[in-house]
Z-matrix of the N, CA and C atoms (Angstrom, degrees):
N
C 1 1.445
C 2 1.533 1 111.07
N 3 1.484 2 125.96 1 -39.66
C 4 1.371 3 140.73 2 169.73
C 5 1.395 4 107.26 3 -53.01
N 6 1.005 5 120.18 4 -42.60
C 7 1.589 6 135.82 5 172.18
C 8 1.394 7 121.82 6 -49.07
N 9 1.522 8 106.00 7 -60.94
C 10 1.058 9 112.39 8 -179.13
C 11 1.578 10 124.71 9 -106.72
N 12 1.681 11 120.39 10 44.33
C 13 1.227 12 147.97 11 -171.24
C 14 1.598 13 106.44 12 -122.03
N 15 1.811 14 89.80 13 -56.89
C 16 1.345 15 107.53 14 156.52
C 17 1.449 16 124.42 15 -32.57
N 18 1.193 17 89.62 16 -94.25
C 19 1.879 18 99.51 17 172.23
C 20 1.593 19 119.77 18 -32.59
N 21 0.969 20 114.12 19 -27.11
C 22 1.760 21 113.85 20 -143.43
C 23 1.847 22 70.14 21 -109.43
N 24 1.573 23 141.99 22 -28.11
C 25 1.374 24 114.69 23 171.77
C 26 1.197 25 123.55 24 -87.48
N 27 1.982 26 112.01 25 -4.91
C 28 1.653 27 102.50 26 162.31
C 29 0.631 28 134.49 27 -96.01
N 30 1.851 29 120.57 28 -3.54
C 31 1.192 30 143.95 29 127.12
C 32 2.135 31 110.87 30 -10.38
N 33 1.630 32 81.75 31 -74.76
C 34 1.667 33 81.53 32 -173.82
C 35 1.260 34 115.24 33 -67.47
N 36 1.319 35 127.54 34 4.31
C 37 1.285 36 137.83 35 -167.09
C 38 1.608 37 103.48 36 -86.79
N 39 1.131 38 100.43 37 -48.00
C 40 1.458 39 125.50 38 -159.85
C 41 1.156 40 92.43 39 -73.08
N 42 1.116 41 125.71 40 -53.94
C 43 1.626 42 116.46 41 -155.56
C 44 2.050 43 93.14 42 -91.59
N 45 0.776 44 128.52 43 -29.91
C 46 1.714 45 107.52 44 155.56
C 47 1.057 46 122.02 45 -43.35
N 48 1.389 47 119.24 46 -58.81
C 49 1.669 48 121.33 47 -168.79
C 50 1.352 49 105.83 48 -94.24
N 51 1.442 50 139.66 49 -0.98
C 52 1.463 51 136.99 50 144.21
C 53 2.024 52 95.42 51 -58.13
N 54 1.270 53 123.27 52 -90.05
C 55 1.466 54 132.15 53 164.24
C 56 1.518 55 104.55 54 2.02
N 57 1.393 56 123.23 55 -72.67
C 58 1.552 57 129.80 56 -163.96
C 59 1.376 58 118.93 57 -81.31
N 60 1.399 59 117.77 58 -12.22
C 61 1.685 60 128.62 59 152.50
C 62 1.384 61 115.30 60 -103.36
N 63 1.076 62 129.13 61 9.92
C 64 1.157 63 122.84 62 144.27
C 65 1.262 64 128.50 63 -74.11
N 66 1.030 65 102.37 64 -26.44
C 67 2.078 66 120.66 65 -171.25
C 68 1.286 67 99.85 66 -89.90
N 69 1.445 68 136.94 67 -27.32
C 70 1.448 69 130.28 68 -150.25
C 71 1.846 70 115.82 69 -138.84
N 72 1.026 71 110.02 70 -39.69
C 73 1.605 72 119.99 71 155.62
C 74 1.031 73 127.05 72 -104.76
N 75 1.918 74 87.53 73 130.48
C 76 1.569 75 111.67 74 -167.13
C 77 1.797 76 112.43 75 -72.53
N 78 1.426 77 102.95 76 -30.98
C 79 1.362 78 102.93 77 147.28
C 80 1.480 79 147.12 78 -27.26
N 81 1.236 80 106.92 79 -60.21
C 82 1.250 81 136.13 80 -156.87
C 83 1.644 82 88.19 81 -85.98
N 84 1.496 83 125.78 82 -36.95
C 85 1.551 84 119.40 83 -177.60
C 86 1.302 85 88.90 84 -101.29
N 87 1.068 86 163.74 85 -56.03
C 88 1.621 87 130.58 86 155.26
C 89 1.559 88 125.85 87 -4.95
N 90 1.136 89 115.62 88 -69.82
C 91 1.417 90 120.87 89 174.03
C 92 1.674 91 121.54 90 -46.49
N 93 1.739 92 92.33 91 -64.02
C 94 1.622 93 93.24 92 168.74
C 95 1.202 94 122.92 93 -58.16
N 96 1.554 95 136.95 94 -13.59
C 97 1.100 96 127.29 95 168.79
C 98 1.446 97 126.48 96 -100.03
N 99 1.308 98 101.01 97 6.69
C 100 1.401 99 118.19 98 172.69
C 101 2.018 100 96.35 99 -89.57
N 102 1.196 101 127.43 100 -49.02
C 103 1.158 102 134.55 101 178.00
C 104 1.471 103 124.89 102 -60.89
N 105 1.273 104 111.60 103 1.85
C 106 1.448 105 127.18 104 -179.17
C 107 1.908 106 96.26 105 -115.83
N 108 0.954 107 108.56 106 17.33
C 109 1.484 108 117.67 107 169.12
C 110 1.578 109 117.33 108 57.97
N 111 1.071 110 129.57 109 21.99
C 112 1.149 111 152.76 110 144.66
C 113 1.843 112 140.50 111 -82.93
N 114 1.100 113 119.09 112 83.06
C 115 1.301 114 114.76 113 -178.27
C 116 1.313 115 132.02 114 -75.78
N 117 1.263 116 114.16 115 152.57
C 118 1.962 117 110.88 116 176.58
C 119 1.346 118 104.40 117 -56.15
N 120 1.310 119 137.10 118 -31.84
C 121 1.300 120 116.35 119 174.41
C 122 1.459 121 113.92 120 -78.11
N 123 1.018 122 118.65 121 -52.75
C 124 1.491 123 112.22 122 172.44
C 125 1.535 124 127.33 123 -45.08
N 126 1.582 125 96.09 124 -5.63
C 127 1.802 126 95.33 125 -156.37
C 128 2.176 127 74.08 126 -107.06
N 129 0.852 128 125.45 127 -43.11
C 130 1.772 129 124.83 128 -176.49
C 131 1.246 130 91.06 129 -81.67
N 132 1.579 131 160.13 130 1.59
C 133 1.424 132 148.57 131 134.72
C 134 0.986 133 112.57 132 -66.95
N 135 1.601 134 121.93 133 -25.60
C 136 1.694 135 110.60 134 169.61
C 137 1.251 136 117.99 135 -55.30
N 138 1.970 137 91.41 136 -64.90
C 139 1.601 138 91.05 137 -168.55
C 140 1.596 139 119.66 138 -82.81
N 141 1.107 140 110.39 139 -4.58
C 142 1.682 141 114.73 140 164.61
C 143 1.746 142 125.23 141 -52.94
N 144 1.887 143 89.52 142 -39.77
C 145 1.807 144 84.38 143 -174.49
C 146 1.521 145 91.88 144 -90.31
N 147 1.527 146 131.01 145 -8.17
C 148 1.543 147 110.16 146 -165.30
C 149 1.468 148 98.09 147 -95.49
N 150 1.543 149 120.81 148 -17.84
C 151 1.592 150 116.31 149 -179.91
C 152 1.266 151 122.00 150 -91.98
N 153 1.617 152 104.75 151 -35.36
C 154 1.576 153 119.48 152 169.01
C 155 1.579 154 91.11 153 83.24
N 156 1.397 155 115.01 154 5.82
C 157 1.554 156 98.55 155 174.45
C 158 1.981 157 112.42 156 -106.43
N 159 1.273 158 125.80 157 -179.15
C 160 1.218 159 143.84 158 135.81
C 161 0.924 160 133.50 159 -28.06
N 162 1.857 161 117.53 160 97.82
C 163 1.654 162 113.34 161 -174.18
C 164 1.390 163 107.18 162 -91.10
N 165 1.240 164 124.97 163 118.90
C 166 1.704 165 129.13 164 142.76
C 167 0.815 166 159.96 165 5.45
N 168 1.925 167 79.14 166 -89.14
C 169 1.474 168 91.71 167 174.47
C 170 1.869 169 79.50 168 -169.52
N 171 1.989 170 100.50 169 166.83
C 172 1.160 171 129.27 170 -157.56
C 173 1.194 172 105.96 171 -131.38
N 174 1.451 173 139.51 172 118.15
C 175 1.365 174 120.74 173 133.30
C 176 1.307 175 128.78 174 -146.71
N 177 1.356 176 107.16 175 156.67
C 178 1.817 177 110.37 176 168.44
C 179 1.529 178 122.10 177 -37.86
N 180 1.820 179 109.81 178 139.01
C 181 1.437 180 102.72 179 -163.51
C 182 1.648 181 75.08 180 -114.90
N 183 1.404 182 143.57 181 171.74
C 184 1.259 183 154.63 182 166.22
C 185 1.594 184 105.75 183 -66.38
N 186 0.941 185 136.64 184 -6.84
C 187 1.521 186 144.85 185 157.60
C 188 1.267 187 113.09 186 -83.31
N 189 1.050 188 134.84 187 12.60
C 190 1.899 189 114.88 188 169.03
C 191 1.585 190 97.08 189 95.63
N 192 1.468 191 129.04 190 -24.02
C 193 1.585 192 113.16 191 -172.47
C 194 1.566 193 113.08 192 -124.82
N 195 1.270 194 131.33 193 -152.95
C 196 1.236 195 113.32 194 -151.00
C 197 1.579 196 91.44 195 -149.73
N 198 1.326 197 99.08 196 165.80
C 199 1.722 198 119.48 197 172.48
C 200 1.222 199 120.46 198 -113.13
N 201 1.339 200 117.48 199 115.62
C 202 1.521 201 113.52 200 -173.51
C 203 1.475 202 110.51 201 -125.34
N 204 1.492 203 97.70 202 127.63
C 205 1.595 204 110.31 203 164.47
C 206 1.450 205 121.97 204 -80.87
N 207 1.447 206 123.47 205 142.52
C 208 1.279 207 125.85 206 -177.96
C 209 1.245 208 107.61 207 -165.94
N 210 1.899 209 91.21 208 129.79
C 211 1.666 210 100.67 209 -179.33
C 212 1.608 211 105.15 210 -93.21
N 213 1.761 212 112.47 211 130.09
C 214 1.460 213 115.59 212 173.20
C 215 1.124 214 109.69 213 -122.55
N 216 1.529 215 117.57 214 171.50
C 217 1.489 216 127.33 215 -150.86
C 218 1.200 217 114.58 216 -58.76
N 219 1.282 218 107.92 217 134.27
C 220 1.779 219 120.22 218 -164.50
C 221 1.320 220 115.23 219 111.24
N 222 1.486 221 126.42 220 -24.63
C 223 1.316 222 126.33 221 -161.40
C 224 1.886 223 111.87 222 97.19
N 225 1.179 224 123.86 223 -14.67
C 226 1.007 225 133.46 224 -172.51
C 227 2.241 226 97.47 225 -49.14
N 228 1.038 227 113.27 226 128.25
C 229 1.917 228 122.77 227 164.28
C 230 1.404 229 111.62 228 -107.95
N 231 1.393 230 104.40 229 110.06
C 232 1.751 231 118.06 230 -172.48
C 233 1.547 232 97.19 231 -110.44
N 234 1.200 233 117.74 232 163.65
C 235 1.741 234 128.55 233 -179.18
C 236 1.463 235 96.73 234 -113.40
N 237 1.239 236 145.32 235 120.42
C 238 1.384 237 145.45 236 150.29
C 239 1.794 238 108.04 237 -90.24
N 240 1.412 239 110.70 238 141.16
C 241 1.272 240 107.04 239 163.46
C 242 1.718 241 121.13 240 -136.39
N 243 1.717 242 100.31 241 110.45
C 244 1.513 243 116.56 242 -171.55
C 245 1.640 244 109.50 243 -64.70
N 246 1.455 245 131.10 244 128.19
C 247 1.545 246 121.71 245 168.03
C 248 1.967 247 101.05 246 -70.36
N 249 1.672 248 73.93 247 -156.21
C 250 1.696 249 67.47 248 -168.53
C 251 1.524 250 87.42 249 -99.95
N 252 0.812 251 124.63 250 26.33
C 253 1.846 252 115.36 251 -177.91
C 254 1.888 253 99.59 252 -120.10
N 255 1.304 254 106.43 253 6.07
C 256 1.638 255 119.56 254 177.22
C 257 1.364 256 117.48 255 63.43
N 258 1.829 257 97.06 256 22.04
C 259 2.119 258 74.91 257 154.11
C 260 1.388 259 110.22 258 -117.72
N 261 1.423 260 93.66 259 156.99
C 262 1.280 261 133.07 260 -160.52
C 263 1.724 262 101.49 261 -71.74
N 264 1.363 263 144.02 262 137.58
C 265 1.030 264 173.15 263 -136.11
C 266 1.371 265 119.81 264 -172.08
């Protein structure tokens, strides 16, 4: 019973401080979105060959996929956002 009181509070442990780095380190959504089998490069190779423009800038969205900036012809700066299964949005 000690055992499993134990467990079941690092259990609750875990899932707070999973919860509270999710919200706050950019790290921590780096990783997870690397773990959903999708990478930042792969996710700015998406929208690079489908825009044909200049990516920016990159980042982890709290879903597994990413946000990508890209400048296209004219100067125009659009926001694309890749899931983690790599389509483009």
């Amino acid at each position: 019973m000690k055992t499993l009181r134990v467990l079941l509070i690092a259990t609750c442990l875990g899932v707070v401080s999973f919860s509270h780095a999710e919200n706050t380190d950019p790290v921590f959504a780096q990783q997870l979105a690397q773990q959903s089998g999708l990478s930042m490069q792969e996710a700015t190779a998406i929208v690079r060959r489908a825009t044909r423009g200049r990516v920016v800038s990159a980042s982890p969205t709290k879903n597994g996929g990413y946000k990508v900036r890209v400048v296209l012809d004219g100067g125009r700066v659009k926001t694309y956002k890749v899931d983690r299964n790599g389509r483009m949005k």
